[in-house]
Backbone and ligand atoms as CSV (ligand in chain L), in Angstrom:
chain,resi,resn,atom,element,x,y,z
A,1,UNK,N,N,65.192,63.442,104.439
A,1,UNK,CA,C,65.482,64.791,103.968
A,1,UNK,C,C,65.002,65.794,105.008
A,2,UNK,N,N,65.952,66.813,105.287
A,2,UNK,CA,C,65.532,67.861,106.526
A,2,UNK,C,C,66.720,69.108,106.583
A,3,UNK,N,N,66.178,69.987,107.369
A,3,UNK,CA,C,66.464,71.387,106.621
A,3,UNK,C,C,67.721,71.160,107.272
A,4,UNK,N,N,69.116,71.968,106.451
A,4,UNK,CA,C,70.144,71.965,107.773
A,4,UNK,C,C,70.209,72.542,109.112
A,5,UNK,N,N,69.206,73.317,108.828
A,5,UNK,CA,C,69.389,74.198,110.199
A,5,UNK,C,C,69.200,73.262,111.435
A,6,UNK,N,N,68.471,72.436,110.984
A,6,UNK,CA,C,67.537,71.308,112.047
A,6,UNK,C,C,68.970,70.613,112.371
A,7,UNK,N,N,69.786,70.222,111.522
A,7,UNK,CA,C,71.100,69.350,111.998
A,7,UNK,C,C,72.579,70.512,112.378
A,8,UNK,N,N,72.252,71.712,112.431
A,8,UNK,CA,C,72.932,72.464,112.972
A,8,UNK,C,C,72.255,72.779,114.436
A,9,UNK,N,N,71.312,72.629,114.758
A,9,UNK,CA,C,70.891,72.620,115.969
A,9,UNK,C,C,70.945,71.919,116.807
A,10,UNK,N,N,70.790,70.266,116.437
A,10,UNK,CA,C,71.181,69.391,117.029
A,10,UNK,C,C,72.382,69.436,117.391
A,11,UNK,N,N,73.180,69.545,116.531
A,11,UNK,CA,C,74.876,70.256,117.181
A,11,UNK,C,C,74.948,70.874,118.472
A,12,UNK,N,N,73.937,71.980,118.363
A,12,UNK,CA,C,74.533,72.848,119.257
A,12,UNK,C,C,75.267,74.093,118.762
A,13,UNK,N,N,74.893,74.407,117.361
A,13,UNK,CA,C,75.131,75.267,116.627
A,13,UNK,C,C,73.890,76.176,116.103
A,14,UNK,N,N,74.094,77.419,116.485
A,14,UNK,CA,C,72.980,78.698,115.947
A,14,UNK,C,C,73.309,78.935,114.878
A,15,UNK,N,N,72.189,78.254,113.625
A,15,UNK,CA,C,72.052,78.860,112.524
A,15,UNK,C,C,72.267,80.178,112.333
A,16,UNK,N,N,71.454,81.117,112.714
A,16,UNK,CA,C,71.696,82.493,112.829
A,16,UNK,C,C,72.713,82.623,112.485
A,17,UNK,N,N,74.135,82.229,113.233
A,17,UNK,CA,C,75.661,82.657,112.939
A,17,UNK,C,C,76.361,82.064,111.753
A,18,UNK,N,N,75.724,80.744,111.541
A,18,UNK,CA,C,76.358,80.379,110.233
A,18,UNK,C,C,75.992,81.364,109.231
A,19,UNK,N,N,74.672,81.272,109.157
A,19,UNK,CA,C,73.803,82.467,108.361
A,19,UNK,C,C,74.489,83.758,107.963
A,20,UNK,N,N,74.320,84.185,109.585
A,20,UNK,CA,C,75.396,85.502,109.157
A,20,UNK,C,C,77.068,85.707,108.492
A,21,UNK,N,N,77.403,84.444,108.617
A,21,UNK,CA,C,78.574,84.584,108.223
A,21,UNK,C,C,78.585,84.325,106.883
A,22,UNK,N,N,77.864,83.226,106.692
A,22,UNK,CA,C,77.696,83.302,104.863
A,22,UNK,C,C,77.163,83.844,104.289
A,23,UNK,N,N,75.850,83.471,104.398
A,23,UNK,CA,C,74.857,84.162,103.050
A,23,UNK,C,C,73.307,84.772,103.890
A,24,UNK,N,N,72.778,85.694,103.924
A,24,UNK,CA,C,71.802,86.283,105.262
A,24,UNK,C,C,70.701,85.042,104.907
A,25,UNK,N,N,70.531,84.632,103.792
A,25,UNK,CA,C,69.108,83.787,103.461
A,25,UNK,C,C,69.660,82.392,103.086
A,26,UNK,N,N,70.785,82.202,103.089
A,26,UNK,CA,C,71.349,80.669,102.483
A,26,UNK,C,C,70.748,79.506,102.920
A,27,UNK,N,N,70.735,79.303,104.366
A,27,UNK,CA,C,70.948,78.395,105.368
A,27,UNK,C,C,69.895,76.857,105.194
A,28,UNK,N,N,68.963,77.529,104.830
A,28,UNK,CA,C,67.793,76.011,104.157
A,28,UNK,C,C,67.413,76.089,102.937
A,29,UNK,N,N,68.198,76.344,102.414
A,29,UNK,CA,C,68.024,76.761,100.550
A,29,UNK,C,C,67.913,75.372,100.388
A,30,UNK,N,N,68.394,74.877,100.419
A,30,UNK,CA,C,69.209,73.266,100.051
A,30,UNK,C,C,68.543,72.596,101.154
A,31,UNK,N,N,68.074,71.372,100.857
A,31,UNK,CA,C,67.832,69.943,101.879
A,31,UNK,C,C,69.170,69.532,102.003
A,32,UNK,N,N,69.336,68.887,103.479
A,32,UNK,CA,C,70.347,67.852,103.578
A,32,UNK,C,C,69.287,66.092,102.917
A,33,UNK,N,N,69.973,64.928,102.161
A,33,UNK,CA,C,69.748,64.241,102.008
A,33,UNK,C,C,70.332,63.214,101.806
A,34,UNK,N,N,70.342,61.994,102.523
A,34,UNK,CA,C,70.826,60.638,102.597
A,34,UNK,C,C,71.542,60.591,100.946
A,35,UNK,N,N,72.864,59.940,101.483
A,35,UNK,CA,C,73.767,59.953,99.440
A,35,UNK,C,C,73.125,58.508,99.375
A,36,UNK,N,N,72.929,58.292,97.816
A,36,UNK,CA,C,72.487,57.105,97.196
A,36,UNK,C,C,73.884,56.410,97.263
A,37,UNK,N,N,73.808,54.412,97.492
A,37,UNK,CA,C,75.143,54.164,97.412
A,37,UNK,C,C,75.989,54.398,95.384
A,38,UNK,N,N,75.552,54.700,94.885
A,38,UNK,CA,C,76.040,54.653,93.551
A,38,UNK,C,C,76.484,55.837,93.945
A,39,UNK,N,N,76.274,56.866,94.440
A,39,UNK,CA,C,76.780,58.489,94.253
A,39,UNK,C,C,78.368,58.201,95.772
A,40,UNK,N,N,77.953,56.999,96.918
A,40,UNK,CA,C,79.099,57.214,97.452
A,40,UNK,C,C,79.941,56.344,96.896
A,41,UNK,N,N,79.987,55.499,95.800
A,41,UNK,CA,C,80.792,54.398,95.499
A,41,UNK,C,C,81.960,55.109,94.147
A,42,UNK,N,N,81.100,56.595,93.767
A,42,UNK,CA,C,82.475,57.444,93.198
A,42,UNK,C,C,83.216,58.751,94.203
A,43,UNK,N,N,82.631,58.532,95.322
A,43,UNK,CA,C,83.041,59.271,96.489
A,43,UNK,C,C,84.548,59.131,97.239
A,44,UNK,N,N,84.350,57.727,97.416
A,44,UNK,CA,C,85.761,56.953,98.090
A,44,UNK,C,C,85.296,57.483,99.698
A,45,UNK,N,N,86.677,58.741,99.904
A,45,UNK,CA,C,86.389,58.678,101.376
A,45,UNK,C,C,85.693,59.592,102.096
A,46,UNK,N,N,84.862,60.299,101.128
A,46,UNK,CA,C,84.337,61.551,101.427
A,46,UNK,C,C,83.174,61.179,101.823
A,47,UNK,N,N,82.578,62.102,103.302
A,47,UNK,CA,C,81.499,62.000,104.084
A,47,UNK,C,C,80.133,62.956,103.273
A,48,UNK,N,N,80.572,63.476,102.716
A,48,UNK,CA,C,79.018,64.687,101.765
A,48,UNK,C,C,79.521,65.320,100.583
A,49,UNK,N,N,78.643,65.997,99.597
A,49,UNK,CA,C,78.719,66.565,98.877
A,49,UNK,C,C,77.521,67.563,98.533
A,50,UNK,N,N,77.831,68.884,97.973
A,50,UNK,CA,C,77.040,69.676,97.974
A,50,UNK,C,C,76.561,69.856,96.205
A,51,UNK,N,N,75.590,69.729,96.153
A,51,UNK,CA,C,75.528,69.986,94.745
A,51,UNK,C,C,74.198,70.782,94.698
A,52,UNK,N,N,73.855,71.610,93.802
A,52,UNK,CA,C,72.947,73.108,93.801
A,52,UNK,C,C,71.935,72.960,94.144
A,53,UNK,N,N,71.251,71.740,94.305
A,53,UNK,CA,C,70.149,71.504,94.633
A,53,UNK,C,C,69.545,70.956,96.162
A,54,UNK,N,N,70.810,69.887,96.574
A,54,UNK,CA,C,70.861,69.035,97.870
A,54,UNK,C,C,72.387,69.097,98.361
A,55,UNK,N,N,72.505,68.629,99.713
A,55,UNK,CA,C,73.361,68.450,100.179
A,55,UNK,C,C,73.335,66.653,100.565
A,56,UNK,N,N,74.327,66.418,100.064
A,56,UNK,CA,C,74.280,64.643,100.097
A,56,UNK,C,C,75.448,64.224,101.195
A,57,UNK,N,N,74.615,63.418,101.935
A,57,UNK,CA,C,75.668,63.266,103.480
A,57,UNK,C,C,75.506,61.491,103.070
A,58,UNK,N,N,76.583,61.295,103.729
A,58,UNK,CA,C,76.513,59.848,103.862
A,58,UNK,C,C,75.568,59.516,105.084
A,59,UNK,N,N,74.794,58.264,104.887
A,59,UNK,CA,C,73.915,57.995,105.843
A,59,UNK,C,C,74.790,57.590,107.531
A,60,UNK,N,N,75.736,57.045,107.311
A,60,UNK,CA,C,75.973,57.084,108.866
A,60,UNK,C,C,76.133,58.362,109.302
A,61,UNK,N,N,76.516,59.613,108.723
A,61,UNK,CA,C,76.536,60.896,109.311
A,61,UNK,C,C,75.415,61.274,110.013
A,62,UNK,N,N,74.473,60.773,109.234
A,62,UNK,CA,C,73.111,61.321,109.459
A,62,UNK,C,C,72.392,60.652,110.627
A,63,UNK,N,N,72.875,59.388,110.736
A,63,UNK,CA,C,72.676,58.482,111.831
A,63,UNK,C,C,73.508,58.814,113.400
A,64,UNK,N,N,74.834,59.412,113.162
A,64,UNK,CA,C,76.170,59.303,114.223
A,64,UNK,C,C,75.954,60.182,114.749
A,65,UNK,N,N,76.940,60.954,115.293
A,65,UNK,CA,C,77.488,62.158,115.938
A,65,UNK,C,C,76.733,63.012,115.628
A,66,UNK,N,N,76.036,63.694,116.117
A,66,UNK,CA,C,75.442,65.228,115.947
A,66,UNK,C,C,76.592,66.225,116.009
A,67,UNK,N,N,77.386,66.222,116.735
A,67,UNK,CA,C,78.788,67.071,116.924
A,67,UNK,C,C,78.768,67.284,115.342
A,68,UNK,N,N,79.118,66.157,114.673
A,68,UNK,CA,C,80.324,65.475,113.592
A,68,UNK,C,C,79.261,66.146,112.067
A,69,UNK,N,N,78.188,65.699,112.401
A,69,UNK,CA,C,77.222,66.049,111.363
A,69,UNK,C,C,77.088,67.583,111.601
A,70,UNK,N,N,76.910,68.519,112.365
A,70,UNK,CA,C,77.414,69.143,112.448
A,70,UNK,C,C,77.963,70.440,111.439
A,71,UNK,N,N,79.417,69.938,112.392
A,71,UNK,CA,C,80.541,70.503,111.453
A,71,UNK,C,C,80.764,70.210,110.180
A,72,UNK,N,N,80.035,69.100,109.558
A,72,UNK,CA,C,79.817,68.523,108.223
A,72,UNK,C,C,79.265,69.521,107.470
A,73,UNK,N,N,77.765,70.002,108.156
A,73,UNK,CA,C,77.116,70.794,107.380
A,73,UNK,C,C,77.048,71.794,107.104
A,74,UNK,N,N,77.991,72.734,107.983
A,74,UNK,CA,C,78.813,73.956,107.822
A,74,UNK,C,C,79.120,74.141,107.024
A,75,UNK,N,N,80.903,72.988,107.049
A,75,UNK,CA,C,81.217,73.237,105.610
A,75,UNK,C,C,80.621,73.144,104.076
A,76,UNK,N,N,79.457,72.071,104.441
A,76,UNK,CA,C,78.743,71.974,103.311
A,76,UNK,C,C,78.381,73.457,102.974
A,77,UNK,N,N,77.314,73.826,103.713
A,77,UNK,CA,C,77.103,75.063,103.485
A,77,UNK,C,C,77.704,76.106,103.282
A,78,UNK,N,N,79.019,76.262,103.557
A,78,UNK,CA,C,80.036,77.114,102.875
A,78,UNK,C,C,79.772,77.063,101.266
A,79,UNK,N,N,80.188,75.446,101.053
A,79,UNK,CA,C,79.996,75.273,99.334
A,79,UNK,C,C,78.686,75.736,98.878
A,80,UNK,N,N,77.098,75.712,99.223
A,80,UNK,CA,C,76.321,76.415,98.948
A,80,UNK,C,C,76.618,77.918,98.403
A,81,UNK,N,N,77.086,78.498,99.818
A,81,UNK,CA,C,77.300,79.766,99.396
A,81,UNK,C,C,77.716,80.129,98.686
A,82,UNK,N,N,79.338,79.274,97.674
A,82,UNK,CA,C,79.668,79.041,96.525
A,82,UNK,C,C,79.209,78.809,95.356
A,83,UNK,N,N,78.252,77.875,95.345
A,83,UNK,CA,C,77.292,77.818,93.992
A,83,UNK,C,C,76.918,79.019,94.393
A,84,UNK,N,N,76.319,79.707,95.390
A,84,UNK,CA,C,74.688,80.569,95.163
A,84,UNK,C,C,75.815,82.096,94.487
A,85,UNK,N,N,77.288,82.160,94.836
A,85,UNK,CA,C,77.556,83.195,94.451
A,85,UNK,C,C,78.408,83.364,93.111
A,86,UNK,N,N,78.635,82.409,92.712
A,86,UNK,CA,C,79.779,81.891,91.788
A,86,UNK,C,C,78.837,81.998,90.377
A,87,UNK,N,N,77.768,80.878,90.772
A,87,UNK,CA,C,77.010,80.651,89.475
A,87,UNK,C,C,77.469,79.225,89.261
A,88,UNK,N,N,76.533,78.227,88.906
A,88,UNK,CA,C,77.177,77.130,88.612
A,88,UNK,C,C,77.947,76.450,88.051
A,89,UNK,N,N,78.310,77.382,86.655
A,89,UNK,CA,C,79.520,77.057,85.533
A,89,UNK,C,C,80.724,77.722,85.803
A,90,UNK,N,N,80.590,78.716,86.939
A,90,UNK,CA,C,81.858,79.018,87.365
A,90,UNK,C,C,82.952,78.178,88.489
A,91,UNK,N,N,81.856,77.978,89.242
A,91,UNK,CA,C,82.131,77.363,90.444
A,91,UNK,C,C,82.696,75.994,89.645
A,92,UNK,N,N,81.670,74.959,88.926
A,92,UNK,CA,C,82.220,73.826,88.630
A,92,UNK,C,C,83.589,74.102,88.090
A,93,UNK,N,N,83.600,75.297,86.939
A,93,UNK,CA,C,85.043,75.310,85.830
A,93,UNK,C,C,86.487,75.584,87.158
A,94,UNK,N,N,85.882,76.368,88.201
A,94,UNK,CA,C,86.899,76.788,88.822
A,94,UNK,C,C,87.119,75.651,89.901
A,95,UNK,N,N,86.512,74.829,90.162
A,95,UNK,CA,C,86.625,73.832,91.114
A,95,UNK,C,C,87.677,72.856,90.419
A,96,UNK,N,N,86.837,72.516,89.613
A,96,UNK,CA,C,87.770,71.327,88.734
A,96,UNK,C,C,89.041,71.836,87.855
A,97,UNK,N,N,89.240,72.968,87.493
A,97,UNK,CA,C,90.462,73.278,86.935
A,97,UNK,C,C,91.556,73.270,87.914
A,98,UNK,N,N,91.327,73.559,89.181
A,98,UNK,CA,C,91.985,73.542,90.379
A,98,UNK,C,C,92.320,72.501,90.661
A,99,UNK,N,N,91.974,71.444,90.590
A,99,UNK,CA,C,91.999,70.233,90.874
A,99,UNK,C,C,92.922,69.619,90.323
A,100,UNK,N,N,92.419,69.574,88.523
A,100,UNK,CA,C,93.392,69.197,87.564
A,100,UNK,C,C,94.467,69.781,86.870
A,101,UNK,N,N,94.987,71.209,87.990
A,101,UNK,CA,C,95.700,71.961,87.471
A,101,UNK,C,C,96.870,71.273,88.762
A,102,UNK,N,N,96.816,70.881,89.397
A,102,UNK,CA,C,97.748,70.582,91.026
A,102,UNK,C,C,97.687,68.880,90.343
A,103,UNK,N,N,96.575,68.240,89.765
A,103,UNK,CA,C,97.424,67.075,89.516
A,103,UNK,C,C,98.244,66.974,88.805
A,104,UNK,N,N,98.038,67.843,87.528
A,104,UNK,CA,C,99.088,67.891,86.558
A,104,UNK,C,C,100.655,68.469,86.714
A,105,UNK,N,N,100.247,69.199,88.206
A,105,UNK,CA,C,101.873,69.094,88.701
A,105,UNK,C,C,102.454,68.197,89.379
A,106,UNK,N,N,101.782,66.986,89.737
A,106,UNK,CA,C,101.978,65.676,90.656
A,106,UNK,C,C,101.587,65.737,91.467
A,107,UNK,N,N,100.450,66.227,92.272
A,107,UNK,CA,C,100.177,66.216,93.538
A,107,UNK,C,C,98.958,65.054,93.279
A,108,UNK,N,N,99.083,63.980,94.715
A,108,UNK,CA,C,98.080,63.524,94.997
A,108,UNK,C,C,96.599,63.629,94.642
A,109,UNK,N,N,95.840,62.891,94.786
A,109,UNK,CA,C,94.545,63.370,94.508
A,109,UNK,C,C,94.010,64.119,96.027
A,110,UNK,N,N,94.665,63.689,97.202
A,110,UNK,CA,C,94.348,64.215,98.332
A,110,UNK,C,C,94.629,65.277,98.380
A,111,UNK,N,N,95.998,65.580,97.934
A,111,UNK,CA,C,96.879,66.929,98.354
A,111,UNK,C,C,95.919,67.602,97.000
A,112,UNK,N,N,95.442,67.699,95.753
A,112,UNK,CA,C,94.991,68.231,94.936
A,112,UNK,C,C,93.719,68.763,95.580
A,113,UNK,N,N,92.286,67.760,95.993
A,113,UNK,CA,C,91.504,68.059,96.516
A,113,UNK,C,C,91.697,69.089,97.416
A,114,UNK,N,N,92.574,69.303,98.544
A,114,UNK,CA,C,92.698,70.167,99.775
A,114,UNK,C,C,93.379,71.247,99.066
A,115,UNK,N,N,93.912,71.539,98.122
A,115,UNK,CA,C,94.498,72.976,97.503
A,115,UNK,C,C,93.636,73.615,96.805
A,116,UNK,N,N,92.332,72.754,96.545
A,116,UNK,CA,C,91.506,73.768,95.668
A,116,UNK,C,C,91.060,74.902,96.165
A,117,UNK,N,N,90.685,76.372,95.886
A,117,UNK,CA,C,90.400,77.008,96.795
A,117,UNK,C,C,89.309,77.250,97.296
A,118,UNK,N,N,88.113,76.715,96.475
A,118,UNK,CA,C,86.946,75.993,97.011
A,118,UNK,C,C,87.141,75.349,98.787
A,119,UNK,N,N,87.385,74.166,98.938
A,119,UNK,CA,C,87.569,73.407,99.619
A,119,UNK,C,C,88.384,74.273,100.585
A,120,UNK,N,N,89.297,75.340,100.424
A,120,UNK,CA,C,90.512,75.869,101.316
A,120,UNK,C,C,89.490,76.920,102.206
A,121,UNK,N,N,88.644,77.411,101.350
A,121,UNK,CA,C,87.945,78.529,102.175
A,121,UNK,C,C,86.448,77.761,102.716
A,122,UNK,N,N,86.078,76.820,102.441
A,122,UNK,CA,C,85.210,76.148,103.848
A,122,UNK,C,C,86.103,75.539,104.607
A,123,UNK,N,N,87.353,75.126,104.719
A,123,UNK,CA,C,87.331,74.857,105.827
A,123,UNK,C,C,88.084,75.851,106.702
A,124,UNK,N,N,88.492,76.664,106.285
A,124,UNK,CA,C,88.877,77.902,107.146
A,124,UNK,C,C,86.874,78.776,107.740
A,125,UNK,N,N,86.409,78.829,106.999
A,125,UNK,CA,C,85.010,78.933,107.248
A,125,UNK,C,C,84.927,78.446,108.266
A,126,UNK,N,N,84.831,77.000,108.052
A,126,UNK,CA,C,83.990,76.008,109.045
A,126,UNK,C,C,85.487,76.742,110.588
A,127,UNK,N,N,86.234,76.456,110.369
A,127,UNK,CA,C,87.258,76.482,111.530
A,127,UNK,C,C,86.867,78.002,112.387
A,128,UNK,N,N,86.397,78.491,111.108
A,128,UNK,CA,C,85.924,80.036,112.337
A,128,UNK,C,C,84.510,79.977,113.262
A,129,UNK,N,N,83.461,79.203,112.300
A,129,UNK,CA,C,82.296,79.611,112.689
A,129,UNK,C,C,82.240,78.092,114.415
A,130,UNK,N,N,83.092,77.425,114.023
A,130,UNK,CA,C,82.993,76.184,115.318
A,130,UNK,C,C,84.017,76.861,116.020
A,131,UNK,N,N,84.767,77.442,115.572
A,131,UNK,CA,C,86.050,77.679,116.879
A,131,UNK,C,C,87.215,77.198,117.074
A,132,UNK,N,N,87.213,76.312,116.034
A,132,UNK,CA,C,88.383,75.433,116.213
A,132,UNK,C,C,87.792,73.544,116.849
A,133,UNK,N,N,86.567,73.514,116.326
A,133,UNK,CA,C,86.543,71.909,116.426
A,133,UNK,C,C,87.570,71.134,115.295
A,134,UNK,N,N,87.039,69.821,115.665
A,134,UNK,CA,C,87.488,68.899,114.259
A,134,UNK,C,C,87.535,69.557,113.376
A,135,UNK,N,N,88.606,69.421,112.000
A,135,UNK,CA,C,88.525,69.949,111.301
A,135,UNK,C,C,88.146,68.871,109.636
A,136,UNK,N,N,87.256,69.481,109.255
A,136,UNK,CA,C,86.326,68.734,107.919
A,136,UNK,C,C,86.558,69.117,106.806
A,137,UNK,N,N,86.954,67.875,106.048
A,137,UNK,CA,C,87.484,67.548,104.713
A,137,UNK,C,C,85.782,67.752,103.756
L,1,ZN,ZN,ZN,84.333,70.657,100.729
């Protein structure tokens, strides 16, 4: 467990700017922390998840690429900024209605996930504050 800023640095990324772009005090609200395998085994192919308390990365992230981890934790931290501004019963109702509002028109669970608008505005986030690296699901 360790602050993100510490794995935004390793990047090669200034907290400061994530900071400023999201939330002025966000940035180590939240631990990053190794996902338990029971929490990635309802995950499938997803590398982290942010939930109000921690940010849960899969352990090879945390092990791999500093680049990769990274840009991971950006977007994570986008979703922070989401709980911290939403409120948690909003954010969840509006996350998941989104979700199950695009499956119920037939879309994929992939194509559902990526239309939520949660998910649409970190990674336009993340795409501003890197510049146009990889882009993270
Ligand atoms: Zn996301």
């Amino acid at each position: 467990m360790y602050p993100p800023s510490a794995a935004l640095r390793a990047a090669g990324i200034d907290p400061q700017v994530v900071a400023d772009l999201l939330d002025p005090d966000h940035a180590d609200v939240v631990p990053l922390r190794p996902a338990p395998r029971w929490m990635r085994l309802l995950w499938g192919d997803v590398g982290a998840m942010t939930l109000p308390w921690a940010i849960y990365v899969h352990p090879d992230l945390l092990t791999g690429d500093p680049g990769r981890l990274g840009a991971v934790v950006v977007h994570e931290l986008v979703h922070v900024a989401q709980w911290r501004r939403q409120g948690v019963v909003r954010f969840l109702a509006g996350y998941l209605a989104a979700y199950l509002r695009a499956r119920s028109r037939g879309s994929d669970h992939r194509t559902a996930y990526e239309a939520i608008p949660a998910e649409q505005e970190a990674r336009t986030a993340t795409a501003r504050i890197l510049g146009g690296g990889p882009e993270v699901r």
